[in-house]
Backbone as a chain_set.jsonl record, in Angstrom:
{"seq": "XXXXXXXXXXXXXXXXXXXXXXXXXXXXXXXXXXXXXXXXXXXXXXXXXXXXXXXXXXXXXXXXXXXXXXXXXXXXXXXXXXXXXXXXXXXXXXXXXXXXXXXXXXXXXXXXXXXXXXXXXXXXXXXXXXXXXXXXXXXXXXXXXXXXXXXXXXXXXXXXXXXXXXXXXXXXXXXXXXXXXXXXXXXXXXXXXXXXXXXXXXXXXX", "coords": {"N": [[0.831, -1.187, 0.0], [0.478, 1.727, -0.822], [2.218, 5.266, 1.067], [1.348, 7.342, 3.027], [1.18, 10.84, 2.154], [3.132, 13.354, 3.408], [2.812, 16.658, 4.824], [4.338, 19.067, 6.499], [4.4, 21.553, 8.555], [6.852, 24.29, 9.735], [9.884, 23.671, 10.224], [11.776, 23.499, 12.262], [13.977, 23.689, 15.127], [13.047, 21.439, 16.206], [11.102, 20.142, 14.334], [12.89, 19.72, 12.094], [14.264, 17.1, 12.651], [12.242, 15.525, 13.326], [10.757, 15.498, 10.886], [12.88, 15.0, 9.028], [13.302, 12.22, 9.268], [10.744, 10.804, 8.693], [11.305, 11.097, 6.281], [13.531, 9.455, 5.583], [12.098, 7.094, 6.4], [10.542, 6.975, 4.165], [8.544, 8.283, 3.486], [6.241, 10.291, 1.581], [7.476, 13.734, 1.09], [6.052, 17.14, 2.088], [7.136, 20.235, 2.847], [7.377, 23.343, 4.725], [8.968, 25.832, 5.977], [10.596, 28.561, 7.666], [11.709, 31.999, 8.565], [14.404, 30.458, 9.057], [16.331, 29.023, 6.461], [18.104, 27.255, 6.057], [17.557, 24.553, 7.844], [15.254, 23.682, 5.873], [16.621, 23.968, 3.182], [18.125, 21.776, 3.757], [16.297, 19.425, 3.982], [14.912, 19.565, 1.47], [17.289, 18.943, -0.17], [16.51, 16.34, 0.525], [15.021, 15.155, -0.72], [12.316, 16.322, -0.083], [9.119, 18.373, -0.96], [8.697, 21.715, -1.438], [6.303, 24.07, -1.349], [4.462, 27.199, -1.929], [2.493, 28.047, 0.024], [0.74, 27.67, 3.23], [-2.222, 26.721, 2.597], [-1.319, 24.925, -0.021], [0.3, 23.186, 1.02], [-1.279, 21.47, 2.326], [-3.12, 21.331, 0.336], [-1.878, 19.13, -0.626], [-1.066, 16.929, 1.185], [-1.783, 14.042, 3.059], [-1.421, 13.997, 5.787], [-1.018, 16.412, 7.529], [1.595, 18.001, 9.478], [2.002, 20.246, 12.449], [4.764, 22.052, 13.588], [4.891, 24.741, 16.187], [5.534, 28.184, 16.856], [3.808, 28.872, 19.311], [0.562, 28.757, 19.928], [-0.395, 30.709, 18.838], [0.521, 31.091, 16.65], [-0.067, 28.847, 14.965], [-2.892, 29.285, 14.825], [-3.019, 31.391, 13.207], [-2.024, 30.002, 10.84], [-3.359, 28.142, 10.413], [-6.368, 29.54, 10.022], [-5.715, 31.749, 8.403], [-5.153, 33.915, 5.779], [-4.812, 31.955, 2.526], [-4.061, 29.809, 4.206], [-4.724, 27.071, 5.994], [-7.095, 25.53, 5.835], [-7.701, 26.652, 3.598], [-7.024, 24.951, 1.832], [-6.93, 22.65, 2.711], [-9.015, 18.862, 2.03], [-11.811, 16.971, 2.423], [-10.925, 14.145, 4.872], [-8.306, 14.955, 5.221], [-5.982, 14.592, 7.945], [-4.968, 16.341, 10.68], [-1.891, 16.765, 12.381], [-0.668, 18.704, 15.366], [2.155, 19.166, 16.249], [3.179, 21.495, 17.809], [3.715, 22.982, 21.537], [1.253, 24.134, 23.158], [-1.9, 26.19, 23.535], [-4.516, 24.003, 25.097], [-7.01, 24.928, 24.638], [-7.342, 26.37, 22.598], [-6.65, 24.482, 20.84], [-9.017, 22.836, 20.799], [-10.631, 24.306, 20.071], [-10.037, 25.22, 17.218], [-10.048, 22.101, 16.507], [-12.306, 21.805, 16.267], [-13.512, 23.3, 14.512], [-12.165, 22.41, 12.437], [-13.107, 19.366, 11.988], [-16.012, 20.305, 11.472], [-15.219, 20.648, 8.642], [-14.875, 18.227, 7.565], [-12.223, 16.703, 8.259], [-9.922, 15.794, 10.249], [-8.197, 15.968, 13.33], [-5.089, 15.533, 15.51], [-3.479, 16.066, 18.778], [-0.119, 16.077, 19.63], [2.148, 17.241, 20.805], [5.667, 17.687, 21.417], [8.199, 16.188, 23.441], [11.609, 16.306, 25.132], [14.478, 17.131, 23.163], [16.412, 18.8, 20.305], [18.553, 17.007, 19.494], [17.219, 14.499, 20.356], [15.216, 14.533, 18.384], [16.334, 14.814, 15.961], [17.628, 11.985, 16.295], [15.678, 10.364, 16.103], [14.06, 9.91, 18.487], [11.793, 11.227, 19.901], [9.983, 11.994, 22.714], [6.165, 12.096, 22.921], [2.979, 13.131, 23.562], [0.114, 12.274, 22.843], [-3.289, 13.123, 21.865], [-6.361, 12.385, 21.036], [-9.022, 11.501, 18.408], [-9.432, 7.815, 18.345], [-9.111, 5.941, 16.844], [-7.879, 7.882, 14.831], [-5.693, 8.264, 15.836], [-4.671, 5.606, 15.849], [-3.898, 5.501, 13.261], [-2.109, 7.211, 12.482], [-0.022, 6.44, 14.164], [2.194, 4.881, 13.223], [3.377, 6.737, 11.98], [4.235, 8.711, 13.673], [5.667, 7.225, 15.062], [7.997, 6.751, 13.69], [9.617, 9.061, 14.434], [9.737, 9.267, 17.467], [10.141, 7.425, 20.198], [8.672, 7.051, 22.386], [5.33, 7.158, 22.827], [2.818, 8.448, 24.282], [-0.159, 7.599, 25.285], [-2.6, 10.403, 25.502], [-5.169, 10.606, 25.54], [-8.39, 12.502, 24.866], [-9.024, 15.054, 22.289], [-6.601, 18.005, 22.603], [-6.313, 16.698, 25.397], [-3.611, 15.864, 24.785], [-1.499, 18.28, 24.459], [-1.912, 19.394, 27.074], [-1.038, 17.739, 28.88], [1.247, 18.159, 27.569], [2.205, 20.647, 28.743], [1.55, 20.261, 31.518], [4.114, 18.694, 32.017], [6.23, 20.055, 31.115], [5.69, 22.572, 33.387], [6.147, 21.073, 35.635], [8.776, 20.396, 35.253], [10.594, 22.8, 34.813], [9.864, 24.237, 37.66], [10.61, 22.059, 38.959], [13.547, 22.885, 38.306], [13.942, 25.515, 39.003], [13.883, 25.074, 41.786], [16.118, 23.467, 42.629], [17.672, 25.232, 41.351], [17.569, 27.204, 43.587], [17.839, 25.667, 45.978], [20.926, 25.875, 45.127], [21.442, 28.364, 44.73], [21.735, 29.121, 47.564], [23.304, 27.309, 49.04], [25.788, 28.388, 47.964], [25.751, 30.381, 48.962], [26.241, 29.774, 51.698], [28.631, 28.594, 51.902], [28.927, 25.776, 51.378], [30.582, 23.11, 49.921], [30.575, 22.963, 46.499], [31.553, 20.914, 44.686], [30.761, 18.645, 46.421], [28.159, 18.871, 46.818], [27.287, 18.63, 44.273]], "CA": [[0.0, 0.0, 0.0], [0.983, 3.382, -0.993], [2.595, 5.434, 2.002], [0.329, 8.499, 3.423], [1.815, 12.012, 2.075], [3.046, 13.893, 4.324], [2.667, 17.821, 5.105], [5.301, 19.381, 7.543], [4.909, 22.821, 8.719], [7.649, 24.208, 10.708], [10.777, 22.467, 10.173], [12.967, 24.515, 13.032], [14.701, 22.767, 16.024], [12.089, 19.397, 16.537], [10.309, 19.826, 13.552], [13.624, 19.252, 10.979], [14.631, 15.909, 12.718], [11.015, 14.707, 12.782], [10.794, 15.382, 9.164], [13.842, 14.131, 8.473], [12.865, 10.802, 9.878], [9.968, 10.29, 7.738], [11.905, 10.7, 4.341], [14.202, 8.491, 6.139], [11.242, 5.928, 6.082], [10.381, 6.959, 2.234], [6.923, 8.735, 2.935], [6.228, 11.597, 0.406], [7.454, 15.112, 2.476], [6.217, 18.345, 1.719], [7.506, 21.236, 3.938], [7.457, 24.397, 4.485], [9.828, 26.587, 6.766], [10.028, 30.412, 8.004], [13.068, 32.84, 8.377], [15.805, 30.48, 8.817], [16.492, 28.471, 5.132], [19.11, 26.094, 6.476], [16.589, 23.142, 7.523], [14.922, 23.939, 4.763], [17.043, 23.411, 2.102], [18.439, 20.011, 3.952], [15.274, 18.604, 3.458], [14.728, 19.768, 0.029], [18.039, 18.077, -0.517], [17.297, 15.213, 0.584], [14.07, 14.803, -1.433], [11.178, 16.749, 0.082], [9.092, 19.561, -1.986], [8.52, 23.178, -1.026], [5.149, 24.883, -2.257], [4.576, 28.442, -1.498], [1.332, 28.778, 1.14], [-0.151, 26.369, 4.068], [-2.881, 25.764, 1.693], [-0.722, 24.223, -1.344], [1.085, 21.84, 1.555], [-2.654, 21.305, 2.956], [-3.495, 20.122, -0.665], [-0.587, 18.185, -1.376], [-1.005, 15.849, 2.175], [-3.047, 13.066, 3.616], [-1.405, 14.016, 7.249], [-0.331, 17.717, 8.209], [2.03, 18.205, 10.622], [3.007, 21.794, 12.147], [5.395, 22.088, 14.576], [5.027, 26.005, 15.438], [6.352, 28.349, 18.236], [2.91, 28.549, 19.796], [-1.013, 28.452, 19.107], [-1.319, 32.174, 17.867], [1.398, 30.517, 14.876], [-0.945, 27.588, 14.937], [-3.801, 29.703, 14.752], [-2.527, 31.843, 11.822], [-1.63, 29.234, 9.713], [-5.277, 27.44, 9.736], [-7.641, 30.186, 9.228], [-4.807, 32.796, 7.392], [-5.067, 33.918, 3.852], [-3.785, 31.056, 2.487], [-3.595, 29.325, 5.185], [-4.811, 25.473, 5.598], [-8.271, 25.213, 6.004], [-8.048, 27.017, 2.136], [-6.135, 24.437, 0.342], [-7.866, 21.189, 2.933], [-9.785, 18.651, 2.156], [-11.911, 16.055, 3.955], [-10.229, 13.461, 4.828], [-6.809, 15.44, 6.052], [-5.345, 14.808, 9.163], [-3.652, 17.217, 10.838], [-1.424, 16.677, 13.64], [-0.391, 19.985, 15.716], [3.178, 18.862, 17.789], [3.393, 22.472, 18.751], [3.256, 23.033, 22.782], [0.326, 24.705, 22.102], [-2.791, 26.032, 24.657], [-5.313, 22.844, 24.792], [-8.22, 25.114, 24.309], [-7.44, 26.446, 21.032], [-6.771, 23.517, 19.946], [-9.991, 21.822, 20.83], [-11.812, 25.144, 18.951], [-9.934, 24.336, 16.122], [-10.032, 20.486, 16.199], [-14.406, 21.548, 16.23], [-13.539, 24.024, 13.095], [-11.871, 21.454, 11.48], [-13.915, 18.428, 12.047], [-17.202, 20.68, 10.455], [-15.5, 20.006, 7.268], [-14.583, 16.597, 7.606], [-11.042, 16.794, 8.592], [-9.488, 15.42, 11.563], [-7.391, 16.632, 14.474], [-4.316, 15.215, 16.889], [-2.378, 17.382, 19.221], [0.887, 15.562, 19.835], [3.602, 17.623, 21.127], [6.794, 16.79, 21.871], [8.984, 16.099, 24.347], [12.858, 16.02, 24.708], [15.769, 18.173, 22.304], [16.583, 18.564, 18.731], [19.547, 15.922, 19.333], [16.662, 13.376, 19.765], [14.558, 14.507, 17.285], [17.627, 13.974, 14.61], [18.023, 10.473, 16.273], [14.346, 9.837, 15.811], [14.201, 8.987, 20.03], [11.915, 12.254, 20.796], [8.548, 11.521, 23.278], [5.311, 12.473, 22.394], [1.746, 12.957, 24.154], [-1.218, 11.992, 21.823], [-4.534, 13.224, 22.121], [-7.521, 12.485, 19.591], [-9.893, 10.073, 18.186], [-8.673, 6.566, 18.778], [-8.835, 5.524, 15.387], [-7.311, 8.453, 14.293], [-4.191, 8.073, 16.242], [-4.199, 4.678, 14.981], [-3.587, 6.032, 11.419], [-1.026, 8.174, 12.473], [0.757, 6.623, 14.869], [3.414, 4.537, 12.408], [4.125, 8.004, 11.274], [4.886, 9.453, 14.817], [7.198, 6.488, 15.61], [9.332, 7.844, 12.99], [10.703, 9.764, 15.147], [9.486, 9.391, 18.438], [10.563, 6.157, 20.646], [7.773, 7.209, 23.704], [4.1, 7.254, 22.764], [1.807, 8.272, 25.274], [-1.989, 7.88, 24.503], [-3.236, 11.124, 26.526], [-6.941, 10.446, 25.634], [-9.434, 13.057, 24.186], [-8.135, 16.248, 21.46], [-6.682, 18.68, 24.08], [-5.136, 16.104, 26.112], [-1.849, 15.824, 24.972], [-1.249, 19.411, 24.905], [-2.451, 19.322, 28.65], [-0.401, 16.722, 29.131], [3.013, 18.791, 28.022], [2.284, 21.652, 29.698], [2.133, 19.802, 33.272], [5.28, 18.288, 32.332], [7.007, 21.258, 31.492], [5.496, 23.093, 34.43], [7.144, 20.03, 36.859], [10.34, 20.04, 35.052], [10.433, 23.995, 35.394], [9.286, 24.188, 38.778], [11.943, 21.591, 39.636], [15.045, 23.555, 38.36], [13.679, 26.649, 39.794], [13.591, 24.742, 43.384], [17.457, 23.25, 42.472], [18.575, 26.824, 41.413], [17.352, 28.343, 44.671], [18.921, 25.16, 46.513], [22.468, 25.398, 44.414], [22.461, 29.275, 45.431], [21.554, 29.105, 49.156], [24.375, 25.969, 49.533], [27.104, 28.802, 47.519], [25.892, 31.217, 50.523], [26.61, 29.505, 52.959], [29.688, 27.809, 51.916], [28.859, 24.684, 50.594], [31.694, 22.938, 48.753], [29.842, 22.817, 45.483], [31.446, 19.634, 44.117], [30.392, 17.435, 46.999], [26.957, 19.334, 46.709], [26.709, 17.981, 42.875]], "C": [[0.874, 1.247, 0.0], [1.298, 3.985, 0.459], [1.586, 6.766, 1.979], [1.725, 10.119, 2.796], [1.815, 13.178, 2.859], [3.236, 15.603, 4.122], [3.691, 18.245, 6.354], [5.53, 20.895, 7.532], [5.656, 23.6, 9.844], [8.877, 23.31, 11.01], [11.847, 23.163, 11.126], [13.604, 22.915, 14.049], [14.156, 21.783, 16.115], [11.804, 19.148, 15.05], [11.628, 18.978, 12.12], [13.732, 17.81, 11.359], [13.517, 14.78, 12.656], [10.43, 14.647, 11.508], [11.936, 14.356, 8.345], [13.413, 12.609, 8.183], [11.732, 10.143, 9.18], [10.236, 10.208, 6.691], [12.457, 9.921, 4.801], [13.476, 7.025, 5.948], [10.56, 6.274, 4.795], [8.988, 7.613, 2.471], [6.933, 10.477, 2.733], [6.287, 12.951, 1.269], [7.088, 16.433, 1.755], [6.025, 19.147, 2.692], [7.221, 22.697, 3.462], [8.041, 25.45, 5.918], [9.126, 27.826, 7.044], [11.178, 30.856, 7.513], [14.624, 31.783, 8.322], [15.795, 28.977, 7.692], [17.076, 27.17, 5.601], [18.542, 24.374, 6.491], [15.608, 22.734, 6.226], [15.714, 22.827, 3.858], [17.515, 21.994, 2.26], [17.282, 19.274, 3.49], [14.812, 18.256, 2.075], [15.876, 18.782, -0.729], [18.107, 16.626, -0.445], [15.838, 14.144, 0.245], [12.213, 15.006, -1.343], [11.06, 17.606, -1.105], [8.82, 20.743, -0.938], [7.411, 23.857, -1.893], [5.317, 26.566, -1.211], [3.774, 28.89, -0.213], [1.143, 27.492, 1.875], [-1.429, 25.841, 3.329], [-2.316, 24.91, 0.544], [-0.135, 23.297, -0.21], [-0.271, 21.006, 2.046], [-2.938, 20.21, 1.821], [-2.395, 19.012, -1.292], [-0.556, 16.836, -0.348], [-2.366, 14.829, 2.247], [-2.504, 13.653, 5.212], [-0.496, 14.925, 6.871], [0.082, 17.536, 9.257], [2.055, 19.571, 11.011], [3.66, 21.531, 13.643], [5.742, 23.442, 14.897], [5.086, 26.603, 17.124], [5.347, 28.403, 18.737], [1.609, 28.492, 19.14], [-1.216, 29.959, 18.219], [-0.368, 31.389, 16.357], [0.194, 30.08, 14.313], [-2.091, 28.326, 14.192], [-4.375, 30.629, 13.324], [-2.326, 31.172, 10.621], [-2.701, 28.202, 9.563], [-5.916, 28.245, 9.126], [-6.533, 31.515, 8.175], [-5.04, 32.73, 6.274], [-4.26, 32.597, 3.803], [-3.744, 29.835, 3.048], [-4.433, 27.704, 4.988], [-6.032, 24.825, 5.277], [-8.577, 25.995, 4.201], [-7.863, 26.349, 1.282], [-7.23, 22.81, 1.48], [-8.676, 20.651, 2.378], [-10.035, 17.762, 3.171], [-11.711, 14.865, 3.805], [-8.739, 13.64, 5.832], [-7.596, 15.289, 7.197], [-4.396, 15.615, 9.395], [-3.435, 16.979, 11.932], [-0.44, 17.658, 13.883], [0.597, 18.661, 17.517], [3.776, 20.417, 17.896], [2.989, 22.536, 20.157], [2.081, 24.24, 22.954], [-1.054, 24.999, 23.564], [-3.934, 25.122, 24.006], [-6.745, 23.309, 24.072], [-8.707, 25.449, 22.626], [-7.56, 25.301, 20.272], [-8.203, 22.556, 19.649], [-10.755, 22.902, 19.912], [-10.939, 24.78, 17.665], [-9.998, 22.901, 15.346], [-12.048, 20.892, 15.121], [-14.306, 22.319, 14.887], [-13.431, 22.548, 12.082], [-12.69, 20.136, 10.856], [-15.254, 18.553, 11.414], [-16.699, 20.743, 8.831], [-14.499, 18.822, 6.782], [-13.075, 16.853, 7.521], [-10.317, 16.777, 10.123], [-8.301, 15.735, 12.169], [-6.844, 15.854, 15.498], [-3.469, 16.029, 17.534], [-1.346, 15.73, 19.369], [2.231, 16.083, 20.118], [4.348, 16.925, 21.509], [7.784, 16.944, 22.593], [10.76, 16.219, 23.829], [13.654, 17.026, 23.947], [15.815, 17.761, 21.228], [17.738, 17.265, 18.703], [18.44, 14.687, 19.265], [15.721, 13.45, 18.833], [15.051, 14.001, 15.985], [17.892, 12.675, 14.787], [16.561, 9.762, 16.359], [13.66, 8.896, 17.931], [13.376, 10.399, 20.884], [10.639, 11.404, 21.765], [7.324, 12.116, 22.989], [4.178, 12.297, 23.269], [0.24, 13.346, 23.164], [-2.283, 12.43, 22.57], [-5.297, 13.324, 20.457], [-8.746, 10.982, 19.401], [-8.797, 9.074, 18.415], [-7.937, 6.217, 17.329], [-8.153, 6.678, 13.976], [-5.844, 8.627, 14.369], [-3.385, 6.694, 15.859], [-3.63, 4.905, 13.813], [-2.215, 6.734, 11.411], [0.484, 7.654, 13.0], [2.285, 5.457, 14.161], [4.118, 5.729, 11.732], [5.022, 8.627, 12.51], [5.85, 8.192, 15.176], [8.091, 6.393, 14.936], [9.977, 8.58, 13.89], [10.593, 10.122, 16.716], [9.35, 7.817, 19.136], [9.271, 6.158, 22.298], [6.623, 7.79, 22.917], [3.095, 7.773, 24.103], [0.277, 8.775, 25.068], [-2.62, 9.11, 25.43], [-4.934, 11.244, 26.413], [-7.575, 11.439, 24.643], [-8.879, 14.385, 23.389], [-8.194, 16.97, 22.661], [-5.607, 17.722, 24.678], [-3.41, 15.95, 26.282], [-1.127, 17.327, 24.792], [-1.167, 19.735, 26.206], [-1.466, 18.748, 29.0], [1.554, 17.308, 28.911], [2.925, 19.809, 28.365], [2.694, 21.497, 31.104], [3.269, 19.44, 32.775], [5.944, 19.126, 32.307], [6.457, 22.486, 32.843], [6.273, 22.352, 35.791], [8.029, 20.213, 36.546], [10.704, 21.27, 35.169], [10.434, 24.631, 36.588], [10.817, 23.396, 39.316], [13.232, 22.071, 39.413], [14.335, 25.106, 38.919], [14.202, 26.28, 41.033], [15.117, 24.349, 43.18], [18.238, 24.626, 42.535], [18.6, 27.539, 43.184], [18.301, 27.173, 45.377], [20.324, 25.807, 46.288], [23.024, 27.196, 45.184], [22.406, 29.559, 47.016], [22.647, 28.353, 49.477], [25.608, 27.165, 49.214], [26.787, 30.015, 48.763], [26.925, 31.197, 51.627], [28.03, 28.617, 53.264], [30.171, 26.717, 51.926], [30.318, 24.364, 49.695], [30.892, 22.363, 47.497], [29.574, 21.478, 44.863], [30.582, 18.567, 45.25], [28.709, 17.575, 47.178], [26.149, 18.257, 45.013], [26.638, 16.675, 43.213]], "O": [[1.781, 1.567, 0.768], [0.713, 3.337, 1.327], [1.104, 7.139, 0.91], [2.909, 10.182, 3.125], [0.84, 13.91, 3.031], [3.901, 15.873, 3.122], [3.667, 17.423, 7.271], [6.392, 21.487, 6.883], [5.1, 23.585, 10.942], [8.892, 22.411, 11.851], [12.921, 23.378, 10.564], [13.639, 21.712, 13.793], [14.963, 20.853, 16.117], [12.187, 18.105, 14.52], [11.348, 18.003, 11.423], [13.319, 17.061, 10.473], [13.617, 13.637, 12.208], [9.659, 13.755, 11.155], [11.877, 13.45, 7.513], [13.253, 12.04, 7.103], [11.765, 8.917, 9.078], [9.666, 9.422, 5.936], [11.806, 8.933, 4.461], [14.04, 6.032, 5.488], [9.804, 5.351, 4.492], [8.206, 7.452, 1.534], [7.378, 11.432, 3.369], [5.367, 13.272, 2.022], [7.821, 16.804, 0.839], [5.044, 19.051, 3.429], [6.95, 23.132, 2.343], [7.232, 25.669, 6.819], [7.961, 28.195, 6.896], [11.717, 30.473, 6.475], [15.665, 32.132, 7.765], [15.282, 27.941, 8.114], [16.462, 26.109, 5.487], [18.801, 23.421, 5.756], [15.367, 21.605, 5.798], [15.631, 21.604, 3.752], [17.441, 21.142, 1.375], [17.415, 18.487, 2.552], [14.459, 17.171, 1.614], [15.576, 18.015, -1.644], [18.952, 15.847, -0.886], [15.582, 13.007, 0.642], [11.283, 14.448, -1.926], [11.915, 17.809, -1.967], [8.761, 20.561, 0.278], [7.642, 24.161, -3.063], [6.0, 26.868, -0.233], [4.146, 29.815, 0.509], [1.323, 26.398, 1.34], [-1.709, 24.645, 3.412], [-3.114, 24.048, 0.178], [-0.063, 22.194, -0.751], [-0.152, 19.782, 2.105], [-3.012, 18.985, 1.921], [-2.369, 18.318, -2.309], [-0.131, 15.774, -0.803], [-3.475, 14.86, 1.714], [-3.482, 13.742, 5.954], [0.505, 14.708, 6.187], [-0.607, 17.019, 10.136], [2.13, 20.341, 10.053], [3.133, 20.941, 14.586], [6.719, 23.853, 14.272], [4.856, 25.998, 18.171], [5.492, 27.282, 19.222], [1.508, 28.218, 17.944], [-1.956, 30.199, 17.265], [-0.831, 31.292, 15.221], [-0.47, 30.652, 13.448], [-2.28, 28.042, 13.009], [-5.434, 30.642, 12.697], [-2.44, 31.695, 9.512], [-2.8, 27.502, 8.556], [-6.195, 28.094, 7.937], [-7.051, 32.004, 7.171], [-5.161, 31.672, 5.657], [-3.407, 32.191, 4.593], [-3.405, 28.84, 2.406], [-4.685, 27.285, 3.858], [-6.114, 23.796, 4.607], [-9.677, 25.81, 3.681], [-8.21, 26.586, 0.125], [-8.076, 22.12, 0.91], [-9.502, 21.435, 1.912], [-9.395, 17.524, 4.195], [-12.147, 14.291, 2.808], [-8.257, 12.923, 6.709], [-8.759, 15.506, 7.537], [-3.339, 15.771, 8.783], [-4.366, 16.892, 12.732], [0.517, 17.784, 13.118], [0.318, 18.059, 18.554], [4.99, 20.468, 18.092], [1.825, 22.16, 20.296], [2.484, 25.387, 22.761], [-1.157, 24.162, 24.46], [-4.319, 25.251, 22.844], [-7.441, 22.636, 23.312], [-9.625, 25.133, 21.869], [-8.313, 25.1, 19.319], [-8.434, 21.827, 18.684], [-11.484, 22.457, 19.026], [-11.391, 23.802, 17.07], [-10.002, 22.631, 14.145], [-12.614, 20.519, 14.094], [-15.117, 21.928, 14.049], [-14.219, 21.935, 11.362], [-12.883, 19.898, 9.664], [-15.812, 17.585, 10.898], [-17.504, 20.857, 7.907], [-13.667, 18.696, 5.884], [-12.748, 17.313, 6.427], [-10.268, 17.72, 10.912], [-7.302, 15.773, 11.451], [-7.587, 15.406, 16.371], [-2.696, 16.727, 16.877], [-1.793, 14.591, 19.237], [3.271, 15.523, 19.769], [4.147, 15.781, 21.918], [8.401, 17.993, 22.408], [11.168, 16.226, 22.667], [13.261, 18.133, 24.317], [15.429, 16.638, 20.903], [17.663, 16.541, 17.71], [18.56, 13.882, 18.341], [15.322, 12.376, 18.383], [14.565, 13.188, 15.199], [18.322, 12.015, 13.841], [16.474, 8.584, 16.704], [13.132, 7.84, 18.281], [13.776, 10.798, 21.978], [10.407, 10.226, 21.493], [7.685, 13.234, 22.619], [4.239, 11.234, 23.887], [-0.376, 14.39, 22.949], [-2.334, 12.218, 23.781], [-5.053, 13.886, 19.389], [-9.059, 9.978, 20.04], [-7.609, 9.322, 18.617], [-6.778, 6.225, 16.914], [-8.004, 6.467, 12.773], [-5.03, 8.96, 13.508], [-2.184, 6.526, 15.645], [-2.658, 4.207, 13.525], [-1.418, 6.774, 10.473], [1.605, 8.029, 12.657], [3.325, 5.415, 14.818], [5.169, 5.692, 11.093], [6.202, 8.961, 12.406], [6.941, 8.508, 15.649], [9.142, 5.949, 15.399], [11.206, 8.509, 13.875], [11.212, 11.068, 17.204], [8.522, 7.044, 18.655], [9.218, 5.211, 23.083], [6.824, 8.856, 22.335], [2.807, 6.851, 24.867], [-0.234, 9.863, 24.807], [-3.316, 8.607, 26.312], [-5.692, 11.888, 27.138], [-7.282, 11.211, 23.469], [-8.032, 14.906, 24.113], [-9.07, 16.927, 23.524], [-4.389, 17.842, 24.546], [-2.533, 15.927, 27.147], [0.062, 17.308, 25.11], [-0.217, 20.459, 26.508], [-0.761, 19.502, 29.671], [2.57, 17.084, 29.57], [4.076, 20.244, 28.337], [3.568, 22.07, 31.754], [3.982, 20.276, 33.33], [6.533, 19.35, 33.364], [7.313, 23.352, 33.027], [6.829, 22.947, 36.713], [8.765, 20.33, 37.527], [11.611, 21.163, 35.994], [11.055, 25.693, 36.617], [11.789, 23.923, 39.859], [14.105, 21.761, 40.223], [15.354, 25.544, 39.453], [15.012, 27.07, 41.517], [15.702, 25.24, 43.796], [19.066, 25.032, 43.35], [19.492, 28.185, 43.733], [19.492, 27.471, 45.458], [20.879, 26.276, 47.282], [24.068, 27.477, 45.775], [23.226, 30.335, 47.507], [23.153, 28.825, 50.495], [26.518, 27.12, 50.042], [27.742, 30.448, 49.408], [27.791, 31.897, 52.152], [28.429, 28.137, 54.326], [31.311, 26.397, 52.264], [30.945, 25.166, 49.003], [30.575, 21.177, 47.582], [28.517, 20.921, 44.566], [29.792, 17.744, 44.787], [28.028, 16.634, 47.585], [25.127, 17.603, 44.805], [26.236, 15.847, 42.395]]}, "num_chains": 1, "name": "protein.A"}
């Protein structure tokens, strides 16, 4: 069976190595970048295409990705001149691994879904080093059977699945984590400088 064609908007620090990773497994890439060219053109080199608007990558996919610095991006690049919901049809999937607020996403999942076009959040966990080694983590939210469809695509480049349940969820889902993992070097920092106060010997502190 033919491989699903893929859509990839946002190819910066996560998004290039999770792109990568799917030409890597041979399924059809079309991208589309911002200001910095560099990931870009790797990809292009290494057998994606490049159209001009979020609607021409919209019509060119079976599964949109965007990977984008937050939801107002997100938000811009659905309903925008241009933008995705102009070039969609129904059928597309789009999966939004920007860290992204849950709510938007669920008003857009409900945009989307009125013209037959389906919605997973899936951000992602981890650094661009594992994104390039295809080892990042990921928190799913969506239909069941939609994440089914998808999810040989996301283990391209993601070695941790986690089913977070209903659209929304997995957005939800990396927010608390980055709020704990945040939270906990805050509480370390304040340790590390209270211990150099008081005259802590640092190393035996580490």
């Amino acid at each position: 069976m033919d491989k699903q064609r893929i859509g990839y908007i946002g190819v910066g620090l996560m998004g290039h190595g999770a792109a990568k990773n799917m030409l890597e497994r041979a399924y059809p890439l079309t991208v589309m970048g911002h200001r910095n060219r560099v990931p870009v053109e790797d990809l292009l080199a290494k057998g994606a295409r490049e159209p001009a608007t979020p609607a021409a990558v919209a019509s060119a996919s079976d599964v949109l990705f965007m990977c984008l610095p937050s939801s107002v991006e997100v938000e811009q690049t659905i309903y925008g001149e241009n933008g995705v919901l102009a070039g969609a049809r129904s059928g597309l999937i789009v999966v939004d691994s920007t860290t992204a607020d849950p709510r938007s996403t669920q008003r857009i999942g409900a945009d989307l879904a009125a013209r037959g076009i389906a919605m997973v959040d899936a951000p992602v966990g981890r650094t661009p080093k594992e994104a390039e080694a295809g080892k990042l983590s990921t928190f799913v939210g969506g239909d069941p059977e939609v994440v089914r469809v998808i999810r040989p695509i996301v283990e391209c480049y993601a070695d941790t699945v986690i089913d977070a349940g209903a659209l929304g969820a997995g957005h939800t889902l990396k927010l608390m984590n980055n709020f704990i993992s945040i939270g906990t070097c805050a509480v370390i920092a304040e340790a590390l400088a209270t211990a150099a106060k008081l005259g802590v010997d640092m190393r035996e502190l580490y």
